[in-house]
N, C-alpha and C positions, 0 to 999 in steps of 0.2 A: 576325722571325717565329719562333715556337714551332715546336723539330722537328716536334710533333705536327701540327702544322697542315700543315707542306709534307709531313710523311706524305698526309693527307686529300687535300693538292691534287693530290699525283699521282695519286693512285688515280682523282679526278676524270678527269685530263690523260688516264691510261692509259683509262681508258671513251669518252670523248670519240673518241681514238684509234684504238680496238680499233674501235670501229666505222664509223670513216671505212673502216677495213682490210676492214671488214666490205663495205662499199657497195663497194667499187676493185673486190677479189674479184671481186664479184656480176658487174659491170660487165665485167671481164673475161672470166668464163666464158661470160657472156650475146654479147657478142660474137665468143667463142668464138678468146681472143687465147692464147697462152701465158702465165704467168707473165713478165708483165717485171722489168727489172733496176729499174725506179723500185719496182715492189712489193716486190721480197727486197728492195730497202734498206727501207723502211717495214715490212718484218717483223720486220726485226733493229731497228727503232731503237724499236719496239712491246716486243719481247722485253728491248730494254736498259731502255726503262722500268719492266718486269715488276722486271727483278734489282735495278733501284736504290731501287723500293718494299719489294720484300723488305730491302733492307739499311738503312733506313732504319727500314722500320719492329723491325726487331734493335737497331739504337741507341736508339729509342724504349722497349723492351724493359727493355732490360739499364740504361735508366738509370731505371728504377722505373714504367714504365708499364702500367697495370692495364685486362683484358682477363675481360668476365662469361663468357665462354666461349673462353678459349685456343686447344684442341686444333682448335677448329674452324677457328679464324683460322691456324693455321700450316697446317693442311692446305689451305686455301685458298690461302695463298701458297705451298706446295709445286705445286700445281694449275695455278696462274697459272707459273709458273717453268716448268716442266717439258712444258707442254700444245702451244706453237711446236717447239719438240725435236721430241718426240716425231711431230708430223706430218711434220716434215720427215726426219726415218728413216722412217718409215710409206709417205711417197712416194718414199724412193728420192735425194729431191733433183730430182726431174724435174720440167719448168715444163710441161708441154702445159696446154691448157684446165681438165682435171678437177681439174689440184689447184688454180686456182685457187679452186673450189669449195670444196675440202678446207679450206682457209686461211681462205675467207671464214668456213665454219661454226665452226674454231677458233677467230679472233676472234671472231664472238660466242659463245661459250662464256667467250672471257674477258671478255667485256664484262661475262655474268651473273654470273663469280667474283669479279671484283673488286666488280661489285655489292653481291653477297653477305655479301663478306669485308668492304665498308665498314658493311655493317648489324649483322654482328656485333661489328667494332671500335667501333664508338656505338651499342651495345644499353645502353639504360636512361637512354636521353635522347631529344629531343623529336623525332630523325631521323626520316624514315619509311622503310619497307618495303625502298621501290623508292627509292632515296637517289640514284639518276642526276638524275632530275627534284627529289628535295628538297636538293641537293647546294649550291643557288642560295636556296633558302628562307633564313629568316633565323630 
């Protein structure tokens, strides 16, 4: 398989992901649990799929792969990288109820970046818009 392609599937993998991380959150805060230890490991194994899309899509890069709007796609993947961090300094590190919250809303923020990031890396082909659902199109 084509790096370019296990680029695309993770960013799939990582949306798919982000928003299971998305519903557990919810699910927690709604029941009003702390953050569990099964969730920070599905944060970090979310955030490790963020960093190995970013690196992946760098080898894709640097070995001749063409991009109709660059500056957008690295800042989205600077976006995607740095957005799990940054909540987790923001809360301190603390699990009570609210950051579950916190976290839920994160991932979907990344669910919509990596969205994003995949529409710009296949702008000017037959993808659409909202490439979550056209991800499966043919």
């Amino acid at each position: 398989m084509p790096i370019v392609a296990i680029h695309g599937r993770l960013a799939v993998t990582g949306m798919l992901f982000a928003g299971i991380c998305v519903a557990w959150g919810l699910l927690n805060f709604l029941r009003k649990r702390p953050v569990t230890g099964s969730y920070w490991g599905a944060l970090i194994i979310l955030e490790a799929l963020m960093v190995i899309q970013v690196v992946i899509g760098a080898v894709v890069l640097f070995s001749g792969g063409q991009l109709a709007r660059p500056i957008v796609h690295y800042l989205y993947a600077a976006t995607a990288i740095l957005s799990l961090p940054a909540a987790y300094v923001y809360t301190r590190g603390q699990d009570t109820p609210r950051e579950n919250l916190i976290y839920a809303v994160v991932c979907l923020w990344l669910l919509f970046i990596v969205d994003r990031s995949r529409a710009t890396g296949v702008e000017g082909t037959l993808m659409p818009a909202f490439t979550m659902f056209g991800a499966w199109l043919p």
